[in-house]
VOGU-3710 file (C-alpha; in Angstrom, 3 decimals, decimal comma):
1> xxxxxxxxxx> 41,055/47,304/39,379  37,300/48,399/39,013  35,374/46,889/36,573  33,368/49,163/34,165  29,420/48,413/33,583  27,843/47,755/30,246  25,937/51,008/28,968  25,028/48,842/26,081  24,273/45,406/24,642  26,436/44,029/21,796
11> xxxxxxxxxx> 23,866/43,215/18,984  26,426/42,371/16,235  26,687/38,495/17,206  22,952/38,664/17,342  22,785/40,239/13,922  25,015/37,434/11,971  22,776/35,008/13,463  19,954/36,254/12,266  21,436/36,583/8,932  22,393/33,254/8,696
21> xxxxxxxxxx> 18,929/32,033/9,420  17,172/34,304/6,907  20,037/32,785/4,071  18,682/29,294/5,408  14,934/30,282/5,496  15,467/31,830/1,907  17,326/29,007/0,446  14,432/26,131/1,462  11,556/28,808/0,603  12,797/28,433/-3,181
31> xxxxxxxxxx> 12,816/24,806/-3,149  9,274/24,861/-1,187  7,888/26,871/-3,865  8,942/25,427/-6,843  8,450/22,248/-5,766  11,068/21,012/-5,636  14,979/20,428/-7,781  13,573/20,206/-11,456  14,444/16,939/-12,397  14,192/15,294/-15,912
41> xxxxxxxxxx> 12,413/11,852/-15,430  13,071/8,774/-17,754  9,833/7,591/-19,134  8,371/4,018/-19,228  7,294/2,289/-21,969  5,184/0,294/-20,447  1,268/0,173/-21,207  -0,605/2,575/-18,598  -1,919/-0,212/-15,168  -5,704/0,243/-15,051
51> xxxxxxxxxx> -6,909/1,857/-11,944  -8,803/-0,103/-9,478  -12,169/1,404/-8,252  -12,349/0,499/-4,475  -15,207/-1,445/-3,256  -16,952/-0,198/-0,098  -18,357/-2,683/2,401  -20,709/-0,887/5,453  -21,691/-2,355/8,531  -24,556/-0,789/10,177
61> xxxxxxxxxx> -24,921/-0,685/13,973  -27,381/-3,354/14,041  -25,407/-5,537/11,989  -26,779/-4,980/8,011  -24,309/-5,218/5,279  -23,933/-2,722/2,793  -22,124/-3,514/-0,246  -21,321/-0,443/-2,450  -24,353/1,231/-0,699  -26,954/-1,685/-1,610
71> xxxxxxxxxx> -28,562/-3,370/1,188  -27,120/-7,355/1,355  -25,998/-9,591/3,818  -22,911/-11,639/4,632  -23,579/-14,920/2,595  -24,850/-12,484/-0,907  -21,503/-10,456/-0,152  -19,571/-13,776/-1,073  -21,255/-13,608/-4,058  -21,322/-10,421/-5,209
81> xxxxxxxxxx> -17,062/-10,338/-4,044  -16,524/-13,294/-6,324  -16,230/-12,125/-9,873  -13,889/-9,216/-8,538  -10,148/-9,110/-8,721  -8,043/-9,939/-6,191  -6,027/-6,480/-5,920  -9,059/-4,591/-5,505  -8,815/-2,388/-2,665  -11,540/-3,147/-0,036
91> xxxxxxxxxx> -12,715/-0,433/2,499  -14,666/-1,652/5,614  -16,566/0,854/7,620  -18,511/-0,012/10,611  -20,430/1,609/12,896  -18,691/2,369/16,339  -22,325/0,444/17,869  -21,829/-2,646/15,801  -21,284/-5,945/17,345  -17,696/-6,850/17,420
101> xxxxxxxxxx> -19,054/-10,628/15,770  -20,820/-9,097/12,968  -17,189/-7,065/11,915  -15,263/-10,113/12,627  -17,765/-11,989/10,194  -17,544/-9,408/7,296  -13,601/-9,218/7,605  -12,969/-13,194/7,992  -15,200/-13,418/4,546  -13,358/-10,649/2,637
111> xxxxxxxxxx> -9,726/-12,300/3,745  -11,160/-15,953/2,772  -12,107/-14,939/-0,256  -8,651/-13,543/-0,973  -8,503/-10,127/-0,956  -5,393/-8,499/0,407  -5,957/-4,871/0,180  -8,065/-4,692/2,805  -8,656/-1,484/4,781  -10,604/0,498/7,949
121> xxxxxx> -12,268/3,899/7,715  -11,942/5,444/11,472  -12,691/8,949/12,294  -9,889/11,494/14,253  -10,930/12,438/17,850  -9,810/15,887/16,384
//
């Protein structure tokens, strides 16, 4: 028995699976670019929550506090933290120089005084 060479390649196999892909990739593109399935949402009646501004705390490589981008320090940041509420978010940034006391201080004051959104700005290595 001798075998007979390919001439050609059979492309038809290769052809449905590409079909099938380009159904899939069409299908989700739709979705993608309406955003979505529509959906009809029930509405609330309850009275609009009142959005928290977040309070920025700063400390500076040689250890000065910033509250809100006025010059303080740790024992006037009690004060000026008390008449807040307690869900107000809190953002700490600190310089990467700063001593790893003076964060500690800020942080240990903010979570004594009861705050418990409390969060850290970093920066990607990007």
């Amino acid at each position: 028995m001798d075998e007979k060479n390919f001439d050609y390649i059979n492309v038809v196999p290769f052809i449905d699976i590409m079909l099938v892909l380009l159904t899939i990739v069409l299908t989700a593109s739709t979705f993608i670019a309406s955003g979505g399935i529509p959906l009809d949402l029930p509405k609330a009646s309850a009275a609009r929550q009142e959005v928290l501004k977040t309070e920025t705390i700063e400390v500076g490589g040689d250890g000065s506090v910033w509250f809100n981008s006025r010059p303080t320090s740790v024992e006037r940041l009690r004060a000026c933290l008390g008449p807040l509420d307690r869900a107000t978010p809190i953002l700490i940034r600190a310089d990467r120089a700063v001593a790893l006391q003076a964060f500690v201080d800020v942080l240990d004051m903010v979570k004594r005084q009861g705050f418990k959104r409390v969060s850290l700005q970093t920066e990607d290595r990007t």
